[in-house]
C-alpha positions in Angstrom: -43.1 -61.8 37.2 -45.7 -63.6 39.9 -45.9 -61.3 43.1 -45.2 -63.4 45.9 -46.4 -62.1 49.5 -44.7 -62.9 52.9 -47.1 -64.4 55.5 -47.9 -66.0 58.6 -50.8 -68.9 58.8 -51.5 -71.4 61.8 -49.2 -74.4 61.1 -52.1 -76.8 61.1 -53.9 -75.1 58.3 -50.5 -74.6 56.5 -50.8 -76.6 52.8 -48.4 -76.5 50.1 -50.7 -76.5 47.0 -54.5 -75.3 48.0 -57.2 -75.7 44.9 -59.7 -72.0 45.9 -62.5 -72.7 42.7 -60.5 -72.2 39.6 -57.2 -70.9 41.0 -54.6 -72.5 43.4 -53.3 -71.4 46.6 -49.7 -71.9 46.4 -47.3 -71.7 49.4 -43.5 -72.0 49.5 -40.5 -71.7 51.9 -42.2 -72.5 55.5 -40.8 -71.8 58.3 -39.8 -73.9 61.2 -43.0 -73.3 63.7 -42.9 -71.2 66.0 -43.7 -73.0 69.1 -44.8 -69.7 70.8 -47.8 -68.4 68.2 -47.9 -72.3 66.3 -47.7 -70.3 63.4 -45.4 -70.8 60.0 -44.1 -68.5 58.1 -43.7 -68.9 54.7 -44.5 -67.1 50.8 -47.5 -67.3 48.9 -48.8 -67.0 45.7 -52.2 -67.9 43.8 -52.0 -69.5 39.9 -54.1 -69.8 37.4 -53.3 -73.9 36.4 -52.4 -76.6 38.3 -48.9 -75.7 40.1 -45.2 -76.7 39.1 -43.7 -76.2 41.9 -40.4 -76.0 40.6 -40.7 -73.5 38.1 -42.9 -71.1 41.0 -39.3 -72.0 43.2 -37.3 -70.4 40.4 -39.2 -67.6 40.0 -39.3 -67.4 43.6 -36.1 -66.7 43.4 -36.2 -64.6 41.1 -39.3 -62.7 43.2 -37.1 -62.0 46.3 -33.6 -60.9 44.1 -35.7 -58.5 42.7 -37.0 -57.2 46.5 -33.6 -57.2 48.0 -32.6 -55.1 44.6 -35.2 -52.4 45.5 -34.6 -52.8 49.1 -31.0 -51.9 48.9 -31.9 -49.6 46.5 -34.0 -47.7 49.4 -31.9 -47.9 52.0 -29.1 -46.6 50.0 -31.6 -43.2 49.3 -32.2 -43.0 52.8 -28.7 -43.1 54.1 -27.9 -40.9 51.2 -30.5 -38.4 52.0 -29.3 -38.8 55.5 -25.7 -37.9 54.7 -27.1 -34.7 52.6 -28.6 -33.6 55.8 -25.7 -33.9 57.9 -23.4 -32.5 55.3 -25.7 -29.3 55.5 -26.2 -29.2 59.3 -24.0 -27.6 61.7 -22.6 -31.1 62.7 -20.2 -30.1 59.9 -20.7 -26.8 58.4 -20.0 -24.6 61.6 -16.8 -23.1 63.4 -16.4 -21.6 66.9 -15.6 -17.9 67.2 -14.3 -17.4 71.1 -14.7 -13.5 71.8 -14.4 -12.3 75.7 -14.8 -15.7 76.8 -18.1 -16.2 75.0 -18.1 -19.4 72.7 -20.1 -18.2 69.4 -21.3 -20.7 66.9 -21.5 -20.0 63.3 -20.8 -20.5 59.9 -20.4 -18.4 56.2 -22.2 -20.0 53.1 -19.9 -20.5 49.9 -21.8 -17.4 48.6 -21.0 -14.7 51.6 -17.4 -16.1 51.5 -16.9 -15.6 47.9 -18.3 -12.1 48.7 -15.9 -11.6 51.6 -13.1 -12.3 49.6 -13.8 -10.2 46.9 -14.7 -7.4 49.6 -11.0 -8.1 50.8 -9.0 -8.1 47.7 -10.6 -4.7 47.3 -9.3 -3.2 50.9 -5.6 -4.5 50.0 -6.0 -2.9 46.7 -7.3 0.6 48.6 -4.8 0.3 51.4 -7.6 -0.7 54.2 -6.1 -2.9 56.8 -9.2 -2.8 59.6 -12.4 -4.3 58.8 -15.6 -5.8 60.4 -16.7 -8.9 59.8 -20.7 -10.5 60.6 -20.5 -13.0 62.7 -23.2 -14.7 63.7 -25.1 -11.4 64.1 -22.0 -9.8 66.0 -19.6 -7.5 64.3 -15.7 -8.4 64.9 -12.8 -6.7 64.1 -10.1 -7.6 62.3 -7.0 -6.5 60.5 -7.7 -7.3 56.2 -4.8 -9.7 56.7 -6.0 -11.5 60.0 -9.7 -11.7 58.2 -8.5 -12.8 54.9 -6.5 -15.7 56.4 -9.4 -16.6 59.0 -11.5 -17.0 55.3 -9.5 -19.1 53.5 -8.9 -21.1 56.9 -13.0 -21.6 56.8 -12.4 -22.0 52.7 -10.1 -24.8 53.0 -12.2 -27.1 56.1 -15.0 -26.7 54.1 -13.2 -28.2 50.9 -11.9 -30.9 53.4 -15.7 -31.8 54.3 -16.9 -32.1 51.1 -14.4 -34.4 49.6 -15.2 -36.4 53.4 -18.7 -36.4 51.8 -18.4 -37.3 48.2 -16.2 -40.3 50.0 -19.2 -41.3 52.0 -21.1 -40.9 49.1 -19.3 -43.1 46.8 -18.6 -46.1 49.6 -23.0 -45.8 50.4 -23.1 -46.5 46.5 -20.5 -49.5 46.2 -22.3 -50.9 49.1 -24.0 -54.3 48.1 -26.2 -55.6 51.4 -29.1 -53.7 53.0 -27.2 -54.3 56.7 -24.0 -52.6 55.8 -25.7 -49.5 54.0 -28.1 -49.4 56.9 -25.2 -49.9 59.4 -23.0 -47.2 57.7 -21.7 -44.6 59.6 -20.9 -41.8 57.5 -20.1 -38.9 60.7 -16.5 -39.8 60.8 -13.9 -38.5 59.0 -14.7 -34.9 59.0 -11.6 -32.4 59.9 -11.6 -31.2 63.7 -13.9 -27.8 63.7 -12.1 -24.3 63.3 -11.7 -22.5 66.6 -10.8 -19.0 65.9 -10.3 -16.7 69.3 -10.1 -13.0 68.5 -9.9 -9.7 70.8 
């Protein structure tokens, strides 16, 4: 496959077929001028033989399929990336723990919350109904019960988010033009943030 190169070039030098010693300077598509710069803009490409200018159309064609191919292909890992990095951030993975009027912001990983719930099946089974939980560097009180059901609360919103993601995910991948994956807006949605007040 020829590489064809986007350019710009003064519209009164601008040639279709140039002859440079044993090559030729081959230029396709131009532009309307711009009256501003009087410059065209069009693609070019140097041959080896004498030009047919139909055939370099074709694979012209061909030429910029292929860049819009790995084009989209880009954008889509960028947006994808991007979503990754939201998914992670505490855009989504945080709740709001409201203790004496204070507003705290935090957030348990999947594996301190599969901890916590193993650390709480064990109280019911020893007949402890007051624990403390970390939060956020703070210690907070609450009864087994209160705590287990605050858990599976934060459990449950974070299954809600990821499935929000994979969604994302899957509509960013079925996406077939650079301008919509690039115009995606993957922050909506996500369930409304837990708000838990406690004593």
């Amino acid at each position: 496959m020829k590489r064809f190169i986007k350019t710009t070039i003064p519209a009164n030098e601008y040639k279709q077929v140039k002859r440079i010693g044993e090559k030729w300077l081959v230029h396709l598509e131009p532009s309307e001028v711009d009256q501003e710069t009087g410059t065209v803009t069009c693609y070019e490409v140097m041959v080896d033989s004498e030009p047919d200018l139909v055939e370099l159309g074709g694979e012209l064609q061909e030429w910029k399929a292929y860049l819009a191919g790995r084009e989209l292909e880009i954008a889509k890992q960028q947006k994808l990336a991007a979503l990754a990095a939201y998914d992670k951030s505490g855009a989504v993975n945080s709740f709001e723990v409201v203790k004496d009027g204070q507003t705290i912001i935090a957030w348990i990983e999947p594996d301190k919350r599969s901890n916590y719930r193993g650390s709480l099946e064990d109280c019911v089974l020893l007949g402890v109904t007051e624990v403390e939980v970390p939060i956020a560097g703070i210690l907070i009180p609450l009864t087994v019960a209160d705590a287990r059901v605050k858990l599976a609360q934060v459990q449950l919103y974070a299954d809600r988010c990821a499935i929000v993601t994979e969604g994302h995910k899957a509509a960013i991948e079925s996406l077939a033009i650079k301008d919509e994956v690039e115009a995606y807006n993957f922050k909506t949605g996500y369930p409304p943030k837990l708000v838990f007040s406690v004593e």
